[in-house]
C-alpha positions as CSV (number, residue, x, y, z in Angstrom):
1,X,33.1,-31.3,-64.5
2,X,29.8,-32.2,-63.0
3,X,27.0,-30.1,-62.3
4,X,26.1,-29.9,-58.6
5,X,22.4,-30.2,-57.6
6,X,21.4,-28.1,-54.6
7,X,18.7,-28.8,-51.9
8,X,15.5,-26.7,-52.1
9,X,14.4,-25.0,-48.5
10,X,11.1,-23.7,-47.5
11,X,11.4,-19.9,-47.6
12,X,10.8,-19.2,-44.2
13,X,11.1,-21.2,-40.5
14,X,8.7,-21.2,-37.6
15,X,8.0,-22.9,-34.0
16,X,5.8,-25.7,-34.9
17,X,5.1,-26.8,-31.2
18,X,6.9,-26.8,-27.7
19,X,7.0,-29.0,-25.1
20,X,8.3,-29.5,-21.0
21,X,9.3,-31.3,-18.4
22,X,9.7,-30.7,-14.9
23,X,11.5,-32.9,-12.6
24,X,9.3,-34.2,-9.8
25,X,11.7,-33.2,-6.7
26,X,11.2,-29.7,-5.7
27,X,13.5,-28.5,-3.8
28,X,12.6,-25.1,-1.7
29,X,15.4,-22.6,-0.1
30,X,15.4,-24.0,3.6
31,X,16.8,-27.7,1.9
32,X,19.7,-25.3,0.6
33,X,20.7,-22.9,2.7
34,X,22.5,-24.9,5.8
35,X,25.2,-25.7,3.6
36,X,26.4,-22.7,2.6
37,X,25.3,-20.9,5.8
38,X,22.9,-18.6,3.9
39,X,19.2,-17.7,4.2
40,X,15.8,-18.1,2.4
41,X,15.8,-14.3,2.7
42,X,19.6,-14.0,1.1
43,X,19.2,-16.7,-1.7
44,X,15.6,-14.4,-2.7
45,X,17.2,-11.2,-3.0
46,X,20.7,-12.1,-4.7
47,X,18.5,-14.2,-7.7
48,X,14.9,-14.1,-7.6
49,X,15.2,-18.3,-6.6
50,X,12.6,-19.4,-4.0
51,X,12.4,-23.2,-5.2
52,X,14.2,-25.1,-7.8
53,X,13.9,-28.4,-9.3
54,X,16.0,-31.8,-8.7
55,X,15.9,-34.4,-11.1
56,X,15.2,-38.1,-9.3
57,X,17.5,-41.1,-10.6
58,X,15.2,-41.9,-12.6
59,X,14.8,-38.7,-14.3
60,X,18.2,-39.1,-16.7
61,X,18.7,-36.5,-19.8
62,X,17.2,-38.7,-21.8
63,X,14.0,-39.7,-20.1
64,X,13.2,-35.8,-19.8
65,X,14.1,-34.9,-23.4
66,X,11.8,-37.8,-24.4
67,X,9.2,-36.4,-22.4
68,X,9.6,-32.7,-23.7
69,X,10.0,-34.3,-27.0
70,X,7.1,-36.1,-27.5
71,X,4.5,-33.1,-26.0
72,X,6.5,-30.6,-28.4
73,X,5.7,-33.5,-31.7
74,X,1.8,-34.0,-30.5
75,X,1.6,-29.8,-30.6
76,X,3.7,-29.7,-33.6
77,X,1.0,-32.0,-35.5
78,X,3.1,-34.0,-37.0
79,X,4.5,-37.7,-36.2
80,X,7.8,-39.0,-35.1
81,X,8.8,-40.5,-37.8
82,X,8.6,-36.8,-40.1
83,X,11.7,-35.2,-37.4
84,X,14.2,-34.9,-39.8
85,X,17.0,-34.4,-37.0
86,X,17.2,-34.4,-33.4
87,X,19.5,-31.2,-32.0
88,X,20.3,-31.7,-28.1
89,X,21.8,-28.8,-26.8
90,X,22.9,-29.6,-23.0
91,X,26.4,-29.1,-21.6
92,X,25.4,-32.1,-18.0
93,X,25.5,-35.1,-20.9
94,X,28.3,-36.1,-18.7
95,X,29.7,-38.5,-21.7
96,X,31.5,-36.8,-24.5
97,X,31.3,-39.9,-27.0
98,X,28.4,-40.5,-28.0
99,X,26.2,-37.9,-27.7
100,X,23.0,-38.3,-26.3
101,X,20.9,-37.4,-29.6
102,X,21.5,-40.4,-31.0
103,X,19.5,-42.3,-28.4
104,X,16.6,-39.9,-27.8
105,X,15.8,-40.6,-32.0
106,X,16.2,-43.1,-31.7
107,X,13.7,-44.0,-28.4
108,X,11.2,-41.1,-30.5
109,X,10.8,-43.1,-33.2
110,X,12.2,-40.7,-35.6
111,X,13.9,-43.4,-38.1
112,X,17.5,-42.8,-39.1
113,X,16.8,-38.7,-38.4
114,X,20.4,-37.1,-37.7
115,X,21.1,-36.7,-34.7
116,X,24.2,-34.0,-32.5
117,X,24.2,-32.1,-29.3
118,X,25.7,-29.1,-29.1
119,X,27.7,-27.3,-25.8
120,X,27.2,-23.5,-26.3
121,X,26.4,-24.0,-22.5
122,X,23.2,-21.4,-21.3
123,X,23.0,-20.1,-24.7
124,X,22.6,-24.1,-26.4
125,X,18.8,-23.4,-27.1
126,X,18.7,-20.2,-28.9
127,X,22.0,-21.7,-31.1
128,X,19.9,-24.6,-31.9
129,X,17.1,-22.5,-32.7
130,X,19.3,-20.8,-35.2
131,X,20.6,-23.7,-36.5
132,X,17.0,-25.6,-37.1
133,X,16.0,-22.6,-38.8
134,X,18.7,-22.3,-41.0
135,X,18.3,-26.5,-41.8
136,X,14.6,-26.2,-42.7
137,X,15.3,-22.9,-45.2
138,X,18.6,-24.5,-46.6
139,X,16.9,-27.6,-47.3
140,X,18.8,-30.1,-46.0
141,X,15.6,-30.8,-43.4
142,X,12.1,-30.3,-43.4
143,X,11.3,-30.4,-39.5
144,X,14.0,-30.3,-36.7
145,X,13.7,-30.9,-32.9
146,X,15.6,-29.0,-31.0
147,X,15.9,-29.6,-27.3
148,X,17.4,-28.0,-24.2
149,X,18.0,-30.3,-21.0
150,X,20.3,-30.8,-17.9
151,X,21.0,-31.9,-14.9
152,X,22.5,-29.3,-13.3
153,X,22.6,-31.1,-10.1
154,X,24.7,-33.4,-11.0
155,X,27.7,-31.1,-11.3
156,X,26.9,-28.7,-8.9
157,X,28.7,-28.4,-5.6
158,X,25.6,-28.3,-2.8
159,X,28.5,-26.8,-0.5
160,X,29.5,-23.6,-2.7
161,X,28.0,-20.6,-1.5
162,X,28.2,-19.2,-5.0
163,X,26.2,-21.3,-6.7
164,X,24.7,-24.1,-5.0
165,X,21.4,-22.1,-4.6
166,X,21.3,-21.2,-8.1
167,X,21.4,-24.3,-10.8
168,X,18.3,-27.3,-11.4
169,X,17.2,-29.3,-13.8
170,X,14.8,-29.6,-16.6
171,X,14.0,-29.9,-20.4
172,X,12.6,-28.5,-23.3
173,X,11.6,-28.9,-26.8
174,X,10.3,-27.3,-29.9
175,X,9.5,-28.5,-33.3
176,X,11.0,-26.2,-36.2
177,X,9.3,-26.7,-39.4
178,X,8.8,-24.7,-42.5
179,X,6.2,-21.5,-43.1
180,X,5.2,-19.5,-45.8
181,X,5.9,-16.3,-43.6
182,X,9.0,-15.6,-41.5
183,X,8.3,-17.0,-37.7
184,X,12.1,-17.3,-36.9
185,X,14.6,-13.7,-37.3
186,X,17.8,-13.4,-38.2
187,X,19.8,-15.3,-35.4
188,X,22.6,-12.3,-33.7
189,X,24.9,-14.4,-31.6
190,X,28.4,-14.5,-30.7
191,X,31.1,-15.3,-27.7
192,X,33.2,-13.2,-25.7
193,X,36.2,-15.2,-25.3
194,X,38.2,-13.2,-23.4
195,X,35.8,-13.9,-20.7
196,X,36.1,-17.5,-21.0
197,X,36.0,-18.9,-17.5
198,X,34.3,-16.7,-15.9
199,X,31.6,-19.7,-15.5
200,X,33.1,-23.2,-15.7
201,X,34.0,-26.6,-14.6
202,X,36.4,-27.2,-11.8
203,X,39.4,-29.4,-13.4
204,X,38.4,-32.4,-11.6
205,X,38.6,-35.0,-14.2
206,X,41.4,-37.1,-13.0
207,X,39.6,-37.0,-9.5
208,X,36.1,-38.7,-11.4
209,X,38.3,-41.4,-12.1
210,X,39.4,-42.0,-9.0
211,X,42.7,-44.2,-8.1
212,X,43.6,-47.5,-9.3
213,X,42.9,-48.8,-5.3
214,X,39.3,-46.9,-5.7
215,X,38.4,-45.8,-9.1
216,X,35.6,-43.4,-9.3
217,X,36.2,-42.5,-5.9
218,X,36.8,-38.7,-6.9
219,X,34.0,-36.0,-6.9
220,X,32.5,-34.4,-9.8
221,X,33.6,-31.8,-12.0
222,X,31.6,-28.9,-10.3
223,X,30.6,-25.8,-11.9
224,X,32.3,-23.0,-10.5
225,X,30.8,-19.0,-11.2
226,X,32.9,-15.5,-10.7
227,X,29.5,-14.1,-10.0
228,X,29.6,-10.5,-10.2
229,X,31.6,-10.3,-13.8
230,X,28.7,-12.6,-15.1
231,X,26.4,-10.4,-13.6
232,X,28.0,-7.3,-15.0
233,X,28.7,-8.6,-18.0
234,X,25.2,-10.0,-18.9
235,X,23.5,-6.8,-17.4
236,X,24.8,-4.5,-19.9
237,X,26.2,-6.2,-22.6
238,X,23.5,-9.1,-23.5
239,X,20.8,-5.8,-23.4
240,X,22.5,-4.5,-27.0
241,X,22.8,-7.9,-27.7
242,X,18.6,-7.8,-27.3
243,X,18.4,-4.7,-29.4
244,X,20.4,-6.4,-31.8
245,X,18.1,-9.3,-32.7
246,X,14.7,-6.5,-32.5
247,X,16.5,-4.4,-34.8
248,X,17.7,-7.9,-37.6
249,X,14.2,-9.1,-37.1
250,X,12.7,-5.3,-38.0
251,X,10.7,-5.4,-34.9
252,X,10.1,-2.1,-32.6
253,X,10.4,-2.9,-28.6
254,X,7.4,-1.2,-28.3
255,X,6.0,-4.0,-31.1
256,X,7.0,-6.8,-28.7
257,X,4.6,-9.2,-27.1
258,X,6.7,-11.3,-25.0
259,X,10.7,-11.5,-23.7
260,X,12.1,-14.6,-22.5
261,X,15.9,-14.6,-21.4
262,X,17.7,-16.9,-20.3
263,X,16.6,-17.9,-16.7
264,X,19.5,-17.0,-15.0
265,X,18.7,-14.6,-12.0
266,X,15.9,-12.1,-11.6
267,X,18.0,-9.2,-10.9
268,X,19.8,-9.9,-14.4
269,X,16.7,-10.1,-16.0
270,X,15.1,-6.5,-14.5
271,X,18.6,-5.1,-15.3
272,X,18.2,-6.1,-19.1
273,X,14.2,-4.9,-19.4
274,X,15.4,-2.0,-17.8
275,X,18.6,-1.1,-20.0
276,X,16.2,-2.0,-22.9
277,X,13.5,0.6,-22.1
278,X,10.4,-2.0,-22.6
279,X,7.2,-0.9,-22.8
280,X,5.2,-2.1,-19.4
281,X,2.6,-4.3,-22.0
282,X,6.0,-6.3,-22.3
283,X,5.0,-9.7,-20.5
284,X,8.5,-11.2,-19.3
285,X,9.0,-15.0,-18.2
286,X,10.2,-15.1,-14.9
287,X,10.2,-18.7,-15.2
288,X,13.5,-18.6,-12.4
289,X,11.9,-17.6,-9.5
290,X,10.2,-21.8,-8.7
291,X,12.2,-23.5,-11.5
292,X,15.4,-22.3,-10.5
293,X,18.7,-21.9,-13.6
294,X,18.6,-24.7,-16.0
295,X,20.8,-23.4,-18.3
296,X,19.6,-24.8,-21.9
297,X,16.5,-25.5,-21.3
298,X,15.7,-22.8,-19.2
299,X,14.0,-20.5,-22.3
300,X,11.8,-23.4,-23.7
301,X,10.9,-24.2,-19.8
302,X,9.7,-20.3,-19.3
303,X,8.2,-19.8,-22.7
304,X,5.8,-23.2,-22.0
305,X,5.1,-21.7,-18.4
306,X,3.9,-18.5,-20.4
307,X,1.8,-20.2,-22.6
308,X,0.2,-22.6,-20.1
309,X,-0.6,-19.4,-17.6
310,X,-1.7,-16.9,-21.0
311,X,1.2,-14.8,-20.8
312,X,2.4,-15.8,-24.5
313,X,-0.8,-16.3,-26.7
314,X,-0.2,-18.2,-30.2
315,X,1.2,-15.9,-32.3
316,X,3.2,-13.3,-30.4
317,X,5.8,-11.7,-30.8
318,X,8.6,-12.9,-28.7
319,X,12.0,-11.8,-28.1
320,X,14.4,-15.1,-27.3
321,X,18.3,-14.4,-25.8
322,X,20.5,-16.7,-23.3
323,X,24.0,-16.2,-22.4
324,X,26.5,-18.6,-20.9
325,X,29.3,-20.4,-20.3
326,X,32.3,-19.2,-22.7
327,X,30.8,-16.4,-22.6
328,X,28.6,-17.4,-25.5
329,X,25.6,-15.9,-26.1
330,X,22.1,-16.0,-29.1
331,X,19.3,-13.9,-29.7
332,X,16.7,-14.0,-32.4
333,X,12.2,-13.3,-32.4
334,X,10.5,-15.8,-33.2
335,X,6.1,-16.2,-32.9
336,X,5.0,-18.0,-30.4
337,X,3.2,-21.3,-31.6
């Protein structure tokens, strides 16, 4: 029998570099609200959301995650061509086969780099954070790219009161490499299945495709929320979730620099800080409030905001969860590049 050789990791993982990008269309509470006979005033107080972000035609998947992409490899310091694999985690891909990784390598420049996406829905991200960290220290890559897009508006109904104020589009990127020291904790992550469609698709496939008289004359399938379970549910539950991760990564709230969760809805994000007891030094992306819910890339899209503005200073300690869809759900620190 034959020995088996196996790979050789670096001994610990960090965030070499992030990256963004913001659609150009903003799209403000007034251009929402006539639909779904609402208010500025309602839409504010029920999520946080004054403005959100639309993605043009022109602004596919993969022209943002090229965008993110190549901001997040300039900061990294590296070059294309050393991304090892390409990890897309975006559930608004609206082809199944093939995935979208594939071509934003191969646009990047990145060689024959593997390439996936990955549907763990609002929680993609912090999965594919866990994953690119696990690559680099196993050894079967040196530096990952791990990106977070959608566009949300393409599968969201602008006529449901329940969340047609809530979801946008956007993307972000980070570059996981190897470190000498630990700048990526132990991943706690998990799903809650018996909650399963609490958020999901309408079952309008057969409709996309339209009739044989009119194919494609169907409409899309539209996400559909039970609002107050997801709000309940991600309130309490993701907040132990939070301690969780602190607790793996043997870091004290009162330790922590910066929180970024998922960009889901101010009043879930208070309820969390709140249920976690955080200190007030504690600076917490509120990235939601002009960007709007962008599902897996709505942590890289706050985290950059916080570093642009100084809220997240190169080499913080930061506290990453998101929660979505399944219910799945991630949490790990990590240091701020």
């Amino acid at each position: 029998m034959a020995a088996i050789s196996g790979a050789v990791g670096a001994p610990h993982a960090r965030i070499m570099g992030i990256g963004a990008y913001r659609p150009s269309r903003l799209v403000p509470n007034s251009e929402v609200v006539d639909a779904i006979d609402s208010s500025d005033e309602w839409i504010q107080q029920r999520s946080g959301i004054r403005t959100r972000r639309f993605a043009t035609p022109e602004e596919t998947i993969q022209v943002m995650s090229v965008a993110s992409s190549r901001i997040a490899i300039e900061r990294a310091g590296i070059s294309p061509e050393q991304i090892d694999c390409v990890v897309v985690a975006t559930v608004s891909h609206l082809l199944q086969t093939p995935a979208i990784a594939p071509a934003i390598a191969h646009e990047l420049g990145t060689g024959n780099a593997a390439a996936f996406d990955i549907s763990a829905a609002c929680a993609g991200f912090c999965h594919g954070v866990s994953l690119g960290a696990d690559m680099v220290r196993g050894g079967s890559a040196r530096h990952v790219l791990v990106i977070g897009v959608e566009r949300l508006s393409d599968i969201t109904d602008m006529t449901d009161r329940g969340t047609a104020f809530i979801f946008a589009d956007g993307a972000g990127a980070v570059v996981i490499g190897p470190s000498e020291t630990p700048g990526i904790g132990p991943v706690v992550w998990g799903s809650d299945g018996e909650a399963y469609d609490y958020i999901r698709q309408r079952e309008d496939w057969r409709d996309v495709v339209g009739s044989e008289d009119s194919p494609g004359s169907g409409v899309m399938p539209h996400l559909t929320m039970q609002g107050n379970p997801v709000f309940r549910w991600a309130s309490f539950t993701m907040s132990k979730v939070a301690v969780q991760a602190l607790e793996a990564a043997g870091v004290a709230p009162e330790d922590l620099d910066v929180f970024v969760p998922h960009q889901a809805n101010m009043r879930i994000i208070d309820a969390m800080a709140r249920s976690m007891k955080l200190p007030a030094s504690v600076r917490i992306g509120r990235d939601v409030a002009d960007q709007g819910n962008t599902s897996a890339a709505s942590i890289p899209l706050a985290l950059d905001r916080m570093i642009a503005e100084g809220d997240a200073r190169s080499g913080d300690t930061a506290l990453l969860i998101a929660f979505g869809a399944g219910l799945a759900y991630a949490a790990q620190v990590v240091t701020v590049p």
